[in-house]
N, C-alpha and C positions, 0 to 999 in steps of 0.2 A: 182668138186663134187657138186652136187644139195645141195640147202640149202633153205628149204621150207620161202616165204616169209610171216609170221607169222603179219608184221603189216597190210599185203595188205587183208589178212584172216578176221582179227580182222576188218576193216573197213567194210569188206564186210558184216561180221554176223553184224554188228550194224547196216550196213543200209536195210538187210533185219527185223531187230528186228522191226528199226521204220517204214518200209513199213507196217510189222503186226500190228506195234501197230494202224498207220494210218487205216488201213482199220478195226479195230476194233472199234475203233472211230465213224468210219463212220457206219458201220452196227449197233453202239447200237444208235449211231443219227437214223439213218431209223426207226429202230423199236420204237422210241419214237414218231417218225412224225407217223405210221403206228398207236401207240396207240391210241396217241392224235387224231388221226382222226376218229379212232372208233365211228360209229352209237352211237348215246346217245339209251336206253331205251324208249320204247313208255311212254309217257306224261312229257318227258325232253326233251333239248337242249342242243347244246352248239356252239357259236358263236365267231368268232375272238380269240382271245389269251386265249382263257377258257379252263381250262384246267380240271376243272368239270363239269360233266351235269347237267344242271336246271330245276327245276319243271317248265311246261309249266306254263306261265302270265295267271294271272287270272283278271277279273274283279276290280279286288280293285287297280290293279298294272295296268291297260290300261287304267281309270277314270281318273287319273293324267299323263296320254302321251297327250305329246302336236303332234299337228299337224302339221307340214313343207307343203315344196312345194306340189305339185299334180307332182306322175310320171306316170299318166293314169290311163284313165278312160274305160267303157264299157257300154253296156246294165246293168250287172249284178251289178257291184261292180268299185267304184274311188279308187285307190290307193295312199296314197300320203309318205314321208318320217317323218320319224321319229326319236324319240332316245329313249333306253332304259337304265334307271338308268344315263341318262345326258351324257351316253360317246359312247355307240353300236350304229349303225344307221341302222333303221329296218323298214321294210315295216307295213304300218297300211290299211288294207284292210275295207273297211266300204260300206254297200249294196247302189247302186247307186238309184234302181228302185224296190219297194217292190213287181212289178209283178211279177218281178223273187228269189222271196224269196227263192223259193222250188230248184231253181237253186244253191244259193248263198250259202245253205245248203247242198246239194248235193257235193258242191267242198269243203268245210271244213270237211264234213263227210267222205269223201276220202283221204284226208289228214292226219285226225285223226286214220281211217283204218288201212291205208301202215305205218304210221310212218315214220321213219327216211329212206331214201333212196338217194343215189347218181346220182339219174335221178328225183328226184323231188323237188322242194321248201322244204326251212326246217321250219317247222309247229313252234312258237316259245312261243306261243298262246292263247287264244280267250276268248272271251266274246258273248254268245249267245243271251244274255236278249238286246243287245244292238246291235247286227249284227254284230258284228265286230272280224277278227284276224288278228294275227301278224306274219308277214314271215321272213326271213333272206332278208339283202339288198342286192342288186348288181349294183353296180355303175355303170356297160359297159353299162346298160338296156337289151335291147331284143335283138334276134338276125337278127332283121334288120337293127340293129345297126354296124354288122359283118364286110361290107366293110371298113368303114370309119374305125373304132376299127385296123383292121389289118394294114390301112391306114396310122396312128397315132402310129404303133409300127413296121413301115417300116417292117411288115412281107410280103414277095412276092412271097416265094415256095409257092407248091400246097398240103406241106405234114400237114401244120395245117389248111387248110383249107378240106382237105378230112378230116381229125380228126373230124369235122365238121357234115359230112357227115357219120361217125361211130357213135357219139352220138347220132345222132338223127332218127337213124333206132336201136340203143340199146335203148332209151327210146319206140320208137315204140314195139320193142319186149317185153320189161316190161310191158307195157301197155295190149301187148295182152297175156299175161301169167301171169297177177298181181294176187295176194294173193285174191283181191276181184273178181275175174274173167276178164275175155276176156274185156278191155276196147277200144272204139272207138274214134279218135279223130276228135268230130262232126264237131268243132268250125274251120273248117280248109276249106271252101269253098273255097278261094283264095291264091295267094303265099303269100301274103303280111298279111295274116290273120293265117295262118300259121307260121309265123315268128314269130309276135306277142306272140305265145306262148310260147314262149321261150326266157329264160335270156343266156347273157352270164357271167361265171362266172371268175374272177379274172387270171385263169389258163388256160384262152379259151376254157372251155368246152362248154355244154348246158346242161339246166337242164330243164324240166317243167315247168312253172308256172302255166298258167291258169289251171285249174282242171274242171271248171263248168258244160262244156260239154261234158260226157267222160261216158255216157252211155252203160251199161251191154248187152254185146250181146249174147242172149238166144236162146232157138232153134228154133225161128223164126226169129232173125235176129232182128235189128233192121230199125229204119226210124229216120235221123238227123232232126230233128225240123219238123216244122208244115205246111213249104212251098215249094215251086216247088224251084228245086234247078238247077241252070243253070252253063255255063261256060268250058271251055276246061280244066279246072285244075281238076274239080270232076272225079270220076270216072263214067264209061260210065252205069252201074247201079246205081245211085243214079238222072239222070236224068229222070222226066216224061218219061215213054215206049208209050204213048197214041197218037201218035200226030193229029192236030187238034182237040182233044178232052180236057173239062176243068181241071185242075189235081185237084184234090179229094185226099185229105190223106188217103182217106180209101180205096182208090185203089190203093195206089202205094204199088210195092213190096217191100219187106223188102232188109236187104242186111248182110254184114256180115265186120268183120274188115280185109279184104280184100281190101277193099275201100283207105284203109290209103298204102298200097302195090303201089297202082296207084299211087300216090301222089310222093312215094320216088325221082325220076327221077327228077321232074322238082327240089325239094330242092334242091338236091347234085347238080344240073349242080347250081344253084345260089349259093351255098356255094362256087364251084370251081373255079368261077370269067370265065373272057373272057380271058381271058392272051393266049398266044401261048401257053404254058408247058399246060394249059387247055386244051385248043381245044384239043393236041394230046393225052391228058393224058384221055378224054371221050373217045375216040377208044377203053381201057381197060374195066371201066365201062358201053358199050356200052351192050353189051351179056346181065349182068346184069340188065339192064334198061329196056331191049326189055320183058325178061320175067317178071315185074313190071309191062308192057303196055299190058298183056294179055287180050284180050276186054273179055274172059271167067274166072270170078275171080278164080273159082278150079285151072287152069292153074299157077296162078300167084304163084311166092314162097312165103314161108311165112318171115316174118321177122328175124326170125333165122335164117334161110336160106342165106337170104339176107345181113345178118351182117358176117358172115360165109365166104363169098364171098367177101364181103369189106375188114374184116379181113387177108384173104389171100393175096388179092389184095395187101393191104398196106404195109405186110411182105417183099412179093417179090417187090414190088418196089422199096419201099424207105430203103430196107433189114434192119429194124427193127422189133420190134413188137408196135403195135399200143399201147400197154397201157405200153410202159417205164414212171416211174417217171415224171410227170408236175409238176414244179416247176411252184409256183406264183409269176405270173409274175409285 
């Protein structure tokens, strides 16, 4: 005769009870990391282990920040380290060159606009009478920094360094769809000047930083700065159309944030490194890149588009989805 095994029952309801309990656990931990990370309020913060938002730093509270190392400088603005209240360690922004005053104010006033965002520096902030504001630190620095950084945490796939390669065609897309309108990103003549704008943060992302040159594109397009702009990394409207003739600002054509579409290609291949999994792994972003190299900017996708595409990409490859949980690392 059957005789139901009652302790075997009883073991199993309890270790399904604490499977539930565990994964209870864990989902009200997420939800508290998911709060805790909540956008502060525009003209608050919140930084490191804070667990309330802060009225942005004023003046009377940046008068008594001492000054650290220097982590880069510009035309525009030196940035050097700092600390907040003797324990946070926080960027102190102060204008390099008062020719570019109208600049240096241009990228705070952008800051101050978008507020809190996941694709930009977090504003923490400022003193006008003095030139000066304050951003969240990041210790990796910039994203030229990216090899060596992966280098140094024996990362060797290709799937966080395409990650790479998604953040920074999503902050492109931000840019050209921002609250403040269609922005351009001027400051990006070169690879290496382009990297520059960008931090890497704790998690391996990319975020923003420089702001300053990130001019409004209206219905006439705009024109990056004041000079003939050269080099096989721009795109092929942004260079003088004249040739042998002198270029004149006032005759060059305008363009549009199309410009920064061209650009995508050479990033993502320096994000993906030379590795073999590389090389074969450009085959896929290959389609991708060709329609980024459109010499007719209408031609070229748009950024959303283009992330769209990446996003897909990264699914079926590495059959993920790109935005699982990043833990800090």
């Amino acid at each position: 005769m059957y005789e139901p095994d009652y302790a075997g029952c009883e073991a199993e309801i309890v270790q399904n009870v604490l499977l539930e309990l565990q994964f209870l656990i864990n989902f009200l931990h997420f939800i508290e990391l998911v709060i805790s990370k909540e956008a502060c309020d525009s003209g608050f913060f919140r930084i490191g282990d804070m667990k309330e938002c802060h009225p942005w730093i004023t003046c009377s509270d940046i008068k008594d920040m001492a000054i650290g190392d220097l982590l880069g400088f510009g035309a525009v603005k030196q940035i050097y380290q700092s600390s907040w209240r003797n324990q946070a360690a926080v960027a102190y922004v102060y204008i390099n060159n008062r020719d570019y005053l109208e600049d240096f104010k241009a990228g705070l006033d952008f800051l101050k606009g978008i507020g809190a965002s996941r694709f930009l520096i977090q504003l923490l902030g400022f003193c006008e009478e003095a030139h000066v504001y304050i951003t969240e630190y990041h210790s990796l620095g910039n994203a030229l920094n990216m090899h060596k950084v992966f280098s140094e945490r024996n990362i060797v796939g290709l799937k966080e360094r395409f990650h790479l390669c998604i953040d920074y065609v999503s902050i492109l897309d931000f840019l050209h769809n921002s609250p403040l309108g269609t922005r351009v990103m001027c400051d990006s003549n070169t690879l290496n000047k382009t990297l520059e704008q960008y931090l890497i943060t704790s998690s391996l992302s990319l975020i923003l930083n420089d702001v300053d040159a990130l001019p409004q594109v209206g219905r006439e397009g705009i024109i990056c700065g004041h000079r003939e702009i050269r080099g096989d990394f721009v795109a092929p409207e942004q260079k003088w159309p004249y040739d042998g003739e002198k270029f004149t600002e006032g005759r060059m054509p305008p363009y549009s944030e199309k410009v920064d579409i061209w650009k995508i290609p050479a990033v993502c291949n320096h994000f993906l490194g030379k590795s073999e999994e590389a090389r074969i792994f450009r085959y896929h972003v290959f389609p991708t890149h060709k329609k980024c190299r459109e010499k007719r900017p209408q031609a070229r996708p748009s950024a959303r588009e283009v992330l769209q595409l990446y996003e897909d990409l990264f699914q079926g490859y590495f059959n993920e989805s790109p935005y699982g949980t990043k833990e800090e690392l």
